[in-house]
N, C-alpha and C positions, 0 to 999 in steps of 0.2 A: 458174207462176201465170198463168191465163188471165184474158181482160176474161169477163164475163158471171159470174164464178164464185165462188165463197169460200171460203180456202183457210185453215185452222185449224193454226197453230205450239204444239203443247202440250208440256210438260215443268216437272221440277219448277223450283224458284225459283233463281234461278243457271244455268240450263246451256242460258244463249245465245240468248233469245228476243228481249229486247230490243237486243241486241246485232246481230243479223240485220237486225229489221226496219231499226234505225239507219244500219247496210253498204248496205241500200236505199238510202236517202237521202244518200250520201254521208256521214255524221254521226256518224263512232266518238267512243264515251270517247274522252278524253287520256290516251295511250298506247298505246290499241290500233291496232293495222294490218291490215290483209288481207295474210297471207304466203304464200297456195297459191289455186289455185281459179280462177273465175272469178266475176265478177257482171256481168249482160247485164239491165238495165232500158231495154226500148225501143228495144237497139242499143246502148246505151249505158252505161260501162263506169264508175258515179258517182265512187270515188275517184278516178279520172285526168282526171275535168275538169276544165278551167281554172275560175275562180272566177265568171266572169260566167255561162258554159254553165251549172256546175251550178244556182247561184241560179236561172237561167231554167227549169232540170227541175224545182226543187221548186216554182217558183212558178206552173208549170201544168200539168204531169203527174202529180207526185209528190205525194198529201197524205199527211201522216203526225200523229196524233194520239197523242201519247206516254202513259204511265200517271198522270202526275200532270197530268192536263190544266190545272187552276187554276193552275200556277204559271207556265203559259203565256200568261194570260189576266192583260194591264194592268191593274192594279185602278182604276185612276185613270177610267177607259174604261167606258161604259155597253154591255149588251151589241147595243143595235141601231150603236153606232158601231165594234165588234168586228168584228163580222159586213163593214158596210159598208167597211170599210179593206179586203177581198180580193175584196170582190164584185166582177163585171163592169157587172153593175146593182145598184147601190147605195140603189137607191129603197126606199122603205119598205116598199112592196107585196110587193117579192121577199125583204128581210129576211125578214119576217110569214112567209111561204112556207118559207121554209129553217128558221125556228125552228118550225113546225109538222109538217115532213117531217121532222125530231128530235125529235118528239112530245112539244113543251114550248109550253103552253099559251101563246094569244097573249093572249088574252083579261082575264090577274093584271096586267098591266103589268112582265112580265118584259124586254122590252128597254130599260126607261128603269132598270133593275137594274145597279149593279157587282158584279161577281164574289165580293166576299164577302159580300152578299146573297143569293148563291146557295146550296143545298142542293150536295154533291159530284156527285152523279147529273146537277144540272142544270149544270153548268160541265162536264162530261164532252158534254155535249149541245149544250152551245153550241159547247166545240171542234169537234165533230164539223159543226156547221153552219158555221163557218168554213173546216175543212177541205172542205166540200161546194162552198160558193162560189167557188172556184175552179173549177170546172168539172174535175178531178182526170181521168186516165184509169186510174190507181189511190191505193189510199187503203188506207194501214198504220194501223192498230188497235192499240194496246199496253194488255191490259184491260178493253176497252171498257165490261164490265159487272161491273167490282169496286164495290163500296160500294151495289151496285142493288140491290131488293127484287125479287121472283123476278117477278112480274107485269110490273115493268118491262123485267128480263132477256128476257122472252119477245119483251117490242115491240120491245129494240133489236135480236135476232133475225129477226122476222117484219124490220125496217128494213133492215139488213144483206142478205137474203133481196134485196127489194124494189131496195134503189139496187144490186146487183150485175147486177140484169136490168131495170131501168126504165134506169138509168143506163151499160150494157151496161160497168163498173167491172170493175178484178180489185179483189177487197177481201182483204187478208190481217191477219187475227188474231192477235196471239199470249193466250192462255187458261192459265187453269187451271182452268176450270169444263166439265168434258164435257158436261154438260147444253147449254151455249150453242154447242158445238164441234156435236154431236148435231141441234142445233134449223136452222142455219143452213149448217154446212159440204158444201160437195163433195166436199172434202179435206182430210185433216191428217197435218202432219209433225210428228214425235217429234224431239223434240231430249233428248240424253243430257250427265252429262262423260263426254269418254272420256277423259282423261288421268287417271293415279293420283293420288289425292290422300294428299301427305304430309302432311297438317293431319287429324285427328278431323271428320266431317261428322256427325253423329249430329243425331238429334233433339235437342232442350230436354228437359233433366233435371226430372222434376217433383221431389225430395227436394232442389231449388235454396236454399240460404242466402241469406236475404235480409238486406243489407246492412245493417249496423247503425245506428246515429243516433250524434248526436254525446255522448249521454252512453254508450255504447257497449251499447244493449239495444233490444227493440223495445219500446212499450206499446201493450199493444189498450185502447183507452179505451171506454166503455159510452154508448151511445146512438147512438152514429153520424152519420152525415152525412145532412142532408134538408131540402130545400127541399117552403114552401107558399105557395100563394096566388101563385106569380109571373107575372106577366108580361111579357113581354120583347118591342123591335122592333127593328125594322132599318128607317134610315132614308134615303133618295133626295132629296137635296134638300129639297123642304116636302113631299113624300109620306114619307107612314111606313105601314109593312106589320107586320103581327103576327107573330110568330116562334112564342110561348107566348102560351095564355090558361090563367090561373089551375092553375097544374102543380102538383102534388104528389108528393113521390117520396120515400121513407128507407129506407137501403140500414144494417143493421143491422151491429155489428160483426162480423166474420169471415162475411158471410156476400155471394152473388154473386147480384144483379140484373142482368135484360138490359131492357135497350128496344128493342124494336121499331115498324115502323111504316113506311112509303110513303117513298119518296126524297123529300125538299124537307116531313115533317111539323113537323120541330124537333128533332128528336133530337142534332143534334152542338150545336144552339143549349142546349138544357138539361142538358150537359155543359162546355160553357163557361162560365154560368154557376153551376155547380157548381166549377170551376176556379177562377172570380173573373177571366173573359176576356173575358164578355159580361155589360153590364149588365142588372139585373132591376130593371123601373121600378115593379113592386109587389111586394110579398111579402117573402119574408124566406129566409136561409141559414144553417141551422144546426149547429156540431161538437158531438157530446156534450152537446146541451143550450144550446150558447154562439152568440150572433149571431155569424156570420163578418160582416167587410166583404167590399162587391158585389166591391171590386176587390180583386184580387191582391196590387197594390202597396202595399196599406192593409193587409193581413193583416201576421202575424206569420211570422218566418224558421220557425219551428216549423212553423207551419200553414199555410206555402207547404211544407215539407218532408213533410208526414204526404199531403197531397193531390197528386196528382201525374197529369197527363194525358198519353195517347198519342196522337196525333191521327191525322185518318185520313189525311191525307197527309203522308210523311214529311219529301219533300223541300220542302216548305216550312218545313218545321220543324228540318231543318236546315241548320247553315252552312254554304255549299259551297264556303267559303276553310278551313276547318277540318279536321283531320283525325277522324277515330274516334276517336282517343284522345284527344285534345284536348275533344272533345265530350263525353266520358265522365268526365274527368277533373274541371270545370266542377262538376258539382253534387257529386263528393266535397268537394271544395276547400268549395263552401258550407255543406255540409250534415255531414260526417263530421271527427273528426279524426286521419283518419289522415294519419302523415308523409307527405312528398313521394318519397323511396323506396320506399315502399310504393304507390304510385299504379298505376306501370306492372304488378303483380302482380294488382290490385282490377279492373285495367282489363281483363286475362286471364280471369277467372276472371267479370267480366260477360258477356263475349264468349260464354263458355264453357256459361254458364245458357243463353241463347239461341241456341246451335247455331250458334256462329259462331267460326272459326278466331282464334288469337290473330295471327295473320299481319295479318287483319285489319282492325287498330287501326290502322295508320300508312295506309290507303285513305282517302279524298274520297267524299261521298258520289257523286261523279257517276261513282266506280268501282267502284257496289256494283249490283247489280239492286235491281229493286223491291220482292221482298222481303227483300233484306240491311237494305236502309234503312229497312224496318218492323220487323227482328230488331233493328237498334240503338238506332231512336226507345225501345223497351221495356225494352234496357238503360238508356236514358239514363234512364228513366224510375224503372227498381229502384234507380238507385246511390244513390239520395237516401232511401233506405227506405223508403218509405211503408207509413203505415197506408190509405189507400185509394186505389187506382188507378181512374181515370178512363178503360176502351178503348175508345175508336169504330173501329168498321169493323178493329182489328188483324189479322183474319187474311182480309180480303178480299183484299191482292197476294199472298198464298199458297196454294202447290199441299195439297190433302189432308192428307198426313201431316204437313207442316211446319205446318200450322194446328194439328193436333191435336196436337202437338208441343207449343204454343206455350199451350196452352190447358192441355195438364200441367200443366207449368211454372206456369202463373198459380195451376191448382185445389192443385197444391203448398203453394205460397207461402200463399194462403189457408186452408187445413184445419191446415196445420204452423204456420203463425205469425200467426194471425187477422187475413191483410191483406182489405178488403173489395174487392169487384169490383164495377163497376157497368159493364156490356158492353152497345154499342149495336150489333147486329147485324142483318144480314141471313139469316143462316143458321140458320135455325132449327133444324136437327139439331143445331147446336153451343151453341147456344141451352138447348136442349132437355136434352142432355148435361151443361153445364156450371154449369148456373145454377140459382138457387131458385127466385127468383120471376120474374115478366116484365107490363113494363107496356108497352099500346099505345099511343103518340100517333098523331091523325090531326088533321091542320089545325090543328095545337099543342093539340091538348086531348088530357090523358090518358085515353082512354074505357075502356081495362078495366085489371085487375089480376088476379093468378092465377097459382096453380103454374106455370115453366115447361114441367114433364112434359106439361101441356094440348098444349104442339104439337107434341111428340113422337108425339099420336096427332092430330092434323089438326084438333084444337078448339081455338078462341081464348077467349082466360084472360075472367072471366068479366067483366063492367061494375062500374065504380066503386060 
């Protein structure tokens, strides 16, 4: 990998991408080792340095921006005081500067923002200007343009492109989008397993049994789930920002909605409050006709059970003292009654919906890839049964077939046992494919609705 260049690491989900870039930076899983080979960053060989040496490589040679950048990012911390803890110049000026050369507007009052104020796109964007302020003389990528809407993909491309020859950078990628590999790369390496796998790797089963409830059946109840008139913000101290202005949305039973729409419009905001995760300070939440409460904790066990979210980053969403089975096991125990014997089998046969060996359930998530840990958040997420699943962004950490895989699976579940979908994506072929209808948010307003098939042929669904 040269300075001036950008070098694109592609293969499917598992086989080593993350894993690499990490071997750059000194930084394996627990557990892993380098047992052959060499690695030369600079001259320098990162697992066999001492502790002070390598700290000093990552803190001025080496920037690395993992895939789940938000869980990187102190929530406590505003993002101009992020930025300035690695700056050389920490002045305001150059902040403003660095979050502009990440092309995240300076102009909203995003630096006096904490991190869950943030849209995913724009926390990917502020790591990445973190990682820039160091003055880096290369800069690993893991993802960089998962959860991005294709416009944006293209800037952080054309970006990419720019700081590898403004900034004379080696910049190295690991992808699963050839389109971004295509738009920006010099080079790309293929990564494969080569070792035989004695576990089943297959896709996601779409004829997948969805997990029973605790009277032992599923019910498809009639009307559905659907918010109106809401509003929702996020608030900064005595600044408050608008999230949603007046949303409307109902997602019928058995049937799959997508929202679409610009990084940072609302869309993971109006599936939170759909969850009961984010408050809605107007409007109203409805099951079947019935007011939900805003909040989760104020719902009922039933109706935390029937709704059920997959978020779009996993590993914040899970425990990383925890194992897979342990995580999976959690909302049987709430929500089903099956015996305690019966657990480790239920836990098998999750795994197994989502194209994930029963081996495994006894891993941590910080010994899965990025997209193992988004294959398990969606188990974690079936074991509880639901009658409607909440997905943001789920098959953004994964390669092609394993989205589509994954997206069987769901239209499965859905047509066989009328679970509802309500899909916030980026990909509109999948969009397209898999959904009925699709609404756009832009600046939290829903401004159209309309058969998904519309962007199958390149038309956007038509105005409210």
């Amino acid at each position: 990998m040269h300075a001036g260049r950008v070098t694109a690491l592609m293969g499917a989900s598992g086989s080593g991408k993350t894993t690499l870039l990490r071997a750059l930076v000194g930084h394996l899983p627990s557990g892993a080792a380098v047992t052959a080979g060499t690695l030369d960053v600079l001259g320098r060989t990162p697992h066999q340095l001492p502790a002070d040496d390598l700290r000093a490589l990552r803190r001025r040679t080496v920037a690395y921006v993992g895939q789940d950048p938000g869980s990187a990012l102190n929530p406590r911390m505003t993002v101009r005081r992020l930025i300035a803890e690695l700056a050389a110049d920490p002045t305001d000026q150059n902040v403003r500067a660095l979050l502009a050369e990440c092309r995240l507007p300076t102009d909203t009052g995003i630096a006096d923002r904490r991190p869950a104020a943030l849209s995913g796109g724009q926390q990917r964007r502020v790591a990445l200007a973190r990682a820039l302020a160091r003055g880096p003389r290369i800069l690993l990528l893991d993802e960089p343009t998962a959860g991005l809407d294709t416009a944006l993909r293209d800037e952080i491309a054309h970006l990419l492109r720019h700081l590898a020859v403004s900034r004379n950078l080696a910049v190295v990628i690991a992808t699963h989008d050839p389109e971004l590999a295509e738009a920006c790369a010099d080079d790309t390496i293929r990564l494969t397993v080569r070792t035989p796998r004695t576990d089943r790797e297959p896709g996601p089963r779409a004829s997948a049994e969805p997990p029973e409830n605790s009277a032992g059946s599923k019910t498809v109840a009639g009307e559905g789930l659907a918010v109106a008139g809401v509003d929702a913000f996020f608030r900064t101290g005595r600044q408050q920002r608008t999230a949603l202005t007046g949303a409307a949305l109902t997602a019928q039973p058995g049937s799959a909605c997508a929202v679409v729409g610009p990084s940072g419009s609302g869309k993971t905001t109006l599936l939170r409050v759909l969850a009961g995760l984010h408050p809605a300070h107007t409007g109203h939440v409805t099951l079947d006709g019935r007011p939900l409460a805003a909040g989760a904790r104020r719902r009922t066990r039933e109706q935390q059970r029937r709704i059920q979210l997959v978020p779009q980053n996993p590993l914040d969403a899970l425990n990383p003292r925890r194992t897979v089975a342990q995580q999976l096991t959690r909302p049987l125990k709430l929500h089903t009654d099956l015996p305690k014997h019966a657990m480790p089998g239920r836990v098998a046969e999750l795994l197994d919906q989502v194209g994930l060996p029963a081996s495994h359930a006894d891993r941590h998530p910080s010994e899965l890839s990025g997209g193992q840990r988004q294959r398990v958040s969606i188990a974690r997420a079936l074991a509880a049964g639901p009658d409607i699943l909440l997905c943001d962004e789920v098959t953004s950490a994964l390669d092609a077939d394993t989205a589509t895989g994954i997206m069987d699976l769901l239209t499965g579940l859905r047509e066989g046992h009328g679970m509802t979908l309500v899909v916030v994506s980026h990909e509109h072929h999948l969009v397209a494919r898999y959904t009925d209808t699709v609404h756009v948010l832009e600046a939290g307003r829903i401004t159209g609705s309309g058969p998904a098939a519309r962007l199958a042929l390149g038309t956007s669904p038509a105005h409210s």
